[in-house]
N, C-alpha and C positions, 0 to 999 in steps of 0.2 A: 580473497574474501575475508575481512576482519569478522571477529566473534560476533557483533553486533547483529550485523547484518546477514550471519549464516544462524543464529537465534530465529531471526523472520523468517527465513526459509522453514528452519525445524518447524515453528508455529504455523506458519502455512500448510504442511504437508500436514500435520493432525488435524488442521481444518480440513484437508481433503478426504484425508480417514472418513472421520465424522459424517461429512456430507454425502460419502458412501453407503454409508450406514440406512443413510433420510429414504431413498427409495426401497428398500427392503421393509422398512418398519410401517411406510405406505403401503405398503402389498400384504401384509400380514393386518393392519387394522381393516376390521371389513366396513368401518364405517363410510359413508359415501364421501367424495373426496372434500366438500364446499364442508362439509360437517368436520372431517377429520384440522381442516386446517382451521377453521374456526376454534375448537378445540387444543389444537395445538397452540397458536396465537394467546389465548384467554389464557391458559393454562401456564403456558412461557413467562407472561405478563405477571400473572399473580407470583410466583414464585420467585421471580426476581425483584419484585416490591417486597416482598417477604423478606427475603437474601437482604435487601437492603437497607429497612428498616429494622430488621436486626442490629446489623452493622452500623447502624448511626448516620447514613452514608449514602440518602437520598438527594438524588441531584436536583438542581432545580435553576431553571434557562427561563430568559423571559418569553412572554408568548410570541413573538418574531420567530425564535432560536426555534422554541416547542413547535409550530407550528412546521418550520421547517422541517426538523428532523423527523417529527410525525408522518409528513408527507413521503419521505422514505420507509415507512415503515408499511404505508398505501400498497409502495410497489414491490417494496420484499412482500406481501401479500398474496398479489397477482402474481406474482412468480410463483410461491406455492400453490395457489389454485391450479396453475396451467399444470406444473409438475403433475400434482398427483392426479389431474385429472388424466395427464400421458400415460401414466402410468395403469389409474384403473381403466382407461378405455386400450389399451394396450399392452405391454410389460413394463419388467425393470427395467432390460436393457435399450428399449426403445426411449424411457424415459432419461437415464443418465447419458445415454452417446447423444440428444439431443440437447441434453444441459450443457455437453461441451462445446458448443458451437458459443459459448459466452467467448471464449477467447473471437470469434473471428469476429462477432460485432460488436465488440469493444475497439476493435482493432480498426474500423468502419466510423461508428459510433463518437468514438474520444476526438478523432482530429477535426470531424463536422463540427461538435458541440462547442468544442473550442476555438475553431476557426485557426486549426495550426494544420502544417504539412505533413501525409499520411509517412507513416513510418515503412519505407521497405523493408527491412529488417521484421518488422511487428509482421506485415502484412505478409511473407514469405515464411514465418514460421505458423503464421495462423493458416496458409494454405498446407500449409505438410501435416500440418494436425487436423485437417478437416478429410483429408486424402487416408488418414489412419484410422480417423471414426467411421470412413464410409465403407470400408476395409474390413472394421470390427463386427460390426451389423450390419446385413446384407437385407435392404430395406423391403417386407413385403406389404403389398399393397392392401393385405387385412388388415394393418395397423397404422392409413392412412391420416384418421381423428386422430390418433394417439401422436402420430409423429409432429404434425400441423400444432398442438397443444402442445407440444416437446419443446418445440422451436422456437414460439410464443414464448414460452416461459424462459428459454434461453436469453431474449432478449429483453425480457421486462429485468432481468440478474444482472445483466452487463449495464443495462441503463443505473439501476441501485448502485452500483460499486464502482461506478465513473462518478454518480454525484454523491455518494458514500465520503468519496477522499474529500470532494472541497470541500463539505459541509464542515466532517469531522475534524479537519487538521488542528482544527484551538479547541477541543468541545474531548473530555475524557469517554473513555469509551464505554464508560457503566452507565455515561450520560446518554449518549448514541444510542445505546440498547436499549435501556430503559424507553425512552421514547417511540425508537421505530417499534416495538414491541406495542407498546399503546398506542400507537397512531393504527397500525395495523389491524390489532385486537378490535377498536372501536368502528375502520372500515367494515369489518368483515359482519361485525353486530348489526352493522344498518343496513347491510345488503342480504341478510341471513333471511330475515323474514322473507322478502320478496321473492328468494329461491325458494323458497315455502312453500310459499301461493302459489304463485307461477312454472315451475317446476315440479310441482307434482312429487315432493321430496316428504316427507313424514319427520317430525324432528325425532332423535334418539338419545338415549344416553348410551354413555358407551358401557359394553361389559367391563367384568373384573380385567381378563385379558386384555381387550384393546386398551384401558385404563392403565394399566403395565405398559403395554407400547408407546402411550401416548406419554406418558410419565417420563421414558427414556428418548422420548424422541425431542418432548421441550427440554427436558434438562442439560441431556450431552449434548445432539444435534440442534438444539435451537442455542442455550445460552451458553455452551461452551465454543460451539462452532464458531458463532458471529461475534462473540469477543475477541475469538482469535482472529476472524474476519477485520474487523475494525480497527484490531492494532495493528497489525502488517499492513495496513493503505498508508497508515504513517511514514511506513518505511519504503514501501516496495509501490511501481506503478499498477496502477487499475490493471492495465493489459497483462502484467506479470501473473499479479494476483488469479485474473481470468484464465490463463494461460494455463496455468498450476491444475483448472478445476479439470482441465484434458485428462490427471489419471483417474479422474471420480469411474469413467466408463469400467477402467480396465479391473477399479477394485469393486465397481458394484456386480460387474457381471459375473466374476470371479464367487462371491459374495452371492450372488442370486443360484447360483450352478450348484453351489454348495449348499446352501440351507434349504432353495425354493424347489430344487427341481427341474427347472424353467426348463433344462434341456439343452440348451447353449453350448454347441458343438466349438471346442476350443481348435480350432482349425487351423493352418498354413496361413489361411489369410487373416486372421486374430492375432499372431505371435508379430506378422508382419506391421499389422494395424499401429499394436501394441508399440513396436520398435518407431514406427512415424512420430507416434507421441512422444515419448519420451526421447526423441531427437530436437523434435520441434518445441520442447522444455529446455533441457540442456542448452539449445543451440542460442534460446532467447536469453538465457541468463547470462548465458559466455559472453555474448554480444552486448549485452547492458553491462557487467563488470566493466567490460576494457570501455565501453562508456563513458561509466561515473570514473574509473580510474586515470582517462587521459584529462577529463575534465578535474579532476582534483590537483594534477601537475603543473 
């Protein structure tokens, strides 16, 4: 593996850090979940026009380019709504073992979308990774909403970061963010009201506290994350990328145990979970190396 391309990996794995992070800091803000990611969106949004407009260094795509890349920003959206909804109708852990099922419908997902032949390789490391999340959390049937919303949102993440790569590949990735950020933000404004009314929701401000969470959650977890996010699709495939998000479970629960409480008995069957994953990692990177490396010869 040349420097280059073990760089993408290091930037990958702090994105997975990071996204670790995103369901703990949803469990800690009490705001309700349509409001909290509202807030986060808006908040992400403004600070990176900030960031940028500082810097001289606003991008600017014509409305074709904007339009599309906004529409990604739709579905990084939906993805956080279903999240933190998993999460407030649920847990942490129910929330992040369910985000890792991005790798198995990416793996599903990419070769339909593309009309190419299913990877056995992809598709046998995504069954060893789904066989280690079902391992990690032993699913109970009080946290059926929560799971059902997990899973959702699993798949709104895999669809983003399959059409993530084509969009992005000629488009800088301050330009990507900046967009899906404002396409998102502005989704969420037009739908906010109507969970208003119809939802029986109260709008809020948030306290000094969540205002702290929310602050660290757009700034590392939102613009740190998905920079890093967007520049590794350059390099690495969707399904890799996806693949990768399999140890979010092992650092959030780890992560939840510790700060929350939650309880989260680190059992036989957790260490076992845990070793599925990080095989079905390993096994798909080994396997794409000797890949790209017989294809380069």
């Amino acid at each position: 593996m040349d420097n280059k391309l073990r760089r993408e990996y290091v930037k990958l794995h702090i994105s997975v850090i990071l996204a670790a992070f995103t369901g703990i800091l949803g469990k800690l803000i009490s705001l309700n979940a349509v409001l909290l990611v509202w807030y986060r969106m808006l908040l992400s949004f403004l600070m990176f026009y900030i960031l940028l407009f500082i810097s001289k260094n606003l991008p600017k795509e014509d409305l074709k380019d904007c339009l599309k890349i906004c529409s990604l920003g739709v579905l990084l959206g939906l993805h956080f709504l279903f999240f933190f909804a998993s999460i407030k109708y649920a847990n942490v852990a129910v929330g992040v073992v369910c985000y890792s099922l991005e790798g198995f419908f990416t793996a599903i997902f990419e070769p339909l979308i593309f009309k190419q032949p299913f990877s056995k390789n992809n598709f046998l490391c995504s069954l060893i990774a789904v066989a280690g999340i079902s391992l990690i959390f032993h699913i109970d049937t009080h946290y059926r909403l929560g799971i059902v919303l997990g899973v959702i949102s699993a798949a709104m993440i895999a669809f983003y970061t399959i059409f993530n790569k084509v969009v992005g590949m000629e488009k800088s990735s301050k330009s990507m963010l900046f967009y899906e950020l404002l396409g998102g933000a502005a989704f969420l404004t037009v739908i906010l009201p109507l969970y208003l009314i119809f939802g029986g929701i109260r709008f809020e401000l948030p306290s000094l506290t969540d205002f702290t969470y929310l602050f660290i959650l757009a700034f590392f977890c939102t613009i740190g994350l998905y920079i890093l996010h967007i520049q590794v699709l350059r390099t690495l495939s969707a399904f890799t990328v996806s693949l990768y998000g399999n140890f979010e479970p092992i650092y959030g629960i780890l992560i939840a145990v510790l700060f929350l409480g939650e309880g989260q008995e680190l059992s036989l069957s957790f260490y076992i979970g845990m070793c599925l994953i990080l095989i079905s990692v390993f096994l798909q990177s080994f396997l794409n190396a000797n890949i790209l490396q017989k294809a380069s010869e």
